[in-house]
N, C-alpha and C positions, 0 to 999 in steps of 0.2 A: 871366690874360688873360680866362677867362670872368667873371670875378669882374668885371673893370673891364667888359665888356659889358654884366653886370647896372646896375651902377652910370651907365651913359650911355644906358639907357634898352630896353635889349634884356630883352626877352620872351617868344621862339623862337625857334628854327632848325629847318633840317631836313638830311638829308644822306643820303647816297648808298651801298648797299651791293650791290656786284657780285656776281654770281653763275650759275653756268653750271646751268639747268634740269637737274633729276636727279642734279644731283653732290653731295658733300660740302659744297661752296658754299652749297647754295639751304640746305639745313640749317641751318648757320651765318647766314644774311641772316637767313632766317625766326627763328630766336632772338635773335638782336640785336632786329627790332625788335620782338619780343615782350615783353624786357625794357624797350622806350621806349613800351609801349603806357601804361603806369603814366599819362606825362606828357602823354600825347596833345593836342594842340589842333587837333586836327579837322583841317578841311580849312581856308583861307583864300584869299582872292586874294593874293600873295603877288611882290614882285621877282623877276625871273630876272635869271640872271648874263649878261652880255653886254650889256648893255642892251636886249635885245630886251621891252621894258613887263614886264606883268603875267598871270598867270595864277592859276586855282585848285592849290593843294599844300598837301599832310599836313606837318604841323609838328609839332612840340613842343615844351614849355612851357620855360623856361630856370629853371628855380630853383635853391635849392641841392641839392635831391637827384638833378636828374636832372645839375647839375654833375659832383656825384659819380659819378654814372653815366657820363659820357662818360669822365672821368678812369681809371674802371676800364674801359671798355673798350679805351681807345687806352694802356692802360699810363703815365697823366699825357704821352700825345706826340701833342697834337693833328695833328701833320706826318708820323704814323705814318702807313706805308705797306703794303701788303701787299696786292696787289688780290688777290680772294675768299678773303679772309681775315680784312680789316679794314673798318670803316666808312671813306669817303671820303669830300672835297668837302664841306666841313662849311660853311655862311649860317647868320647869325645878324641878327634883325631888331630893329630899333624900329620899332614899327610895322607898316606893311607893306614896308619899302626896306632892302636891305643895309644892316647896318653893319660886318659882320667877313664877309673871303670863306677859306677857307683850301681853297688848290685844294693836295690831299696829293703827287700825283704830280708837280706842279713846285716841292714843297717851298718853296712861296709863299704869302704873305697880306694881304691889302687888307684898311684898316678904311676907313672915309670918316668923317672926327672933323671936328666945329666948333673951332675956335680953342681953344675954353675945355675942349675934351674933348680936344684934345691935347695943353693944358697938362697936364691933369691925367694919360692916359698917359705921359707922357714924366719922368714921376715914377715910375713903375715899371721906369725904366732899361732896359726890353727893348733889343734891338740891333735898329734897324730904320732906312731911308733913309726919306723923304720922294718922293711919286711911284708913281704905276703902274709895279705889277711886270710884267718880261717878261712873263708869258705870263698875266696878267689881259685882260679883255673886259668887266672893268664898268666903267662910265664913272663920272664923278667926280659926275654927278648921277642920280637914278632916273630913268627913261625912262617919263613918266606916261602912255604909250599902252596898248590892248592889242594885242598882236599877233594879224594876219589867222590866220583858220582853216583 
């Protein structure tokens, strides 16, 4: 799947890892993303999920190494869960606009694909419907506003 992201035009992501101040947790966040500091792409103006426009957020780079890196830290199960334990809520962009959402806790994934990019997914036989999933909030196009402060 990251593979096919690379190949439709995706560049970064970013993603999310809980953690309770002073616990075991923060520990673990802090080492996650010290091992993605490798990949870093800075800051960007960047899609949020819901469609609520744009903002500045920390990303990083999608290549193959830091593929590798995701794939060793979610054990190869980007839908892995484990809140302060695992990375969560993984965006991945072309550009600056979703293309892959994978929200981990509702075991759910939006891509937003052109015709010809889901022809060509739909050649990697995943099992997947057509349509916004229950519990997505991103709309079918990016919301080219910014949101009020």
């Amino acid at each position: 799947m990251l593979k096919f992201c690379r190949s439709a035009g995706g560049t970064v992501f970013t993603v999310n890892y809980l953690y309770v101040k002073g616990e075991e947790s923060e520990q673990r966040s802090s080492e996650f993303y010290q091992r993605l500091s490798v990949f870093s792409g800075g800051e960007r103006l960047l899609e949020n999920i819901c469609g609520n426009g744009f903002q500045p957020q920390q990303c990083w780079l999608l290549d193959d190494e830091s593929i590798e890196a995701i794939l060793k830290d979610t054990n190869g199960d980007l839908f892995a869960y484990d809140v302060l334990n695992l990375p969560e809520d993984w965006l991945f962009y072309v550009g600056d606009s979703i293309l892959l959402q994978i929200v981990t806790h509702e075991q759910e994934a939006t891509l937003r694909l052109t015709d010809d990019q889901y022809a060509q997914f739909s050649k990697l036989a995943i099992s997947h419907k057509r349509g916004n999933p229950k519990w997505s909030g991103l709309p079918e196009e990016p919301t080219r506003t910014t949101p009020a402060r």
